[in-house]
C-alpha positions, 0 to 999 in steps of 0.5 A: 744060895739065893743073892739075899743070902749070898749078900747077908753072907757077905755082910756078915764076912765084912761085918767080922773084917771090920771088927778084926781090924778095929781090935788091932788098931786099938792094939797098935795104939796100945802098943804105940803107948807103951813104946812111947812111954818106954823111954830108952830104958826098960824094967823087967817088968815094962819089957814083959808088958811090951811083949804081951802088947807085941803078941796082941796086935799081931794077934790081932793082925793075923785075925784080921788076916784071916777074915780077909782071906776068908772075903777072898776066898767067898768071892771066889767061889761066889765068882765060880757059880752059874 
């Protein structure tokens, strides 16, 4: 691989990581909402909301997980070669 492509792919993996975590920041402000218009009581229906929020920004945490492993693991090999 030649450095301009070894740099577009990186770009690109960095390009994905910054979007991963842009989508769970805004699903932990979502949720930062809802749990603070929650009050001390919850309807059936708040506590369903909260929990789909819930399962979103972990979600979307794990996503950004994983395309930081995925740098991680690009560098690494990148750092093996010749």
């Amino acid at each position: 691989m030649s450095p301009v492509d070894t740099e577009e792919s990186l770009a690109d993996l960095v390009s994905n990581l910054s979007e991963a975590f842009s989508l769970f920041s805004m699903e932990a402000v979502k949720l930062g909402v809802l749990l603070k218009s929650s009050g001390e009581s919850f309807s059936h229906e708040g506590y369903d909301k909260l929990v789909k929020q819930c399962l979103a920004e972990v979600l979307a945490f794990e996503e950004y997980l994983n395309r930081k492993e995925e740098i991680f693991a690009y560098l690494k090999l990148e750092s093996r070669k010749p």
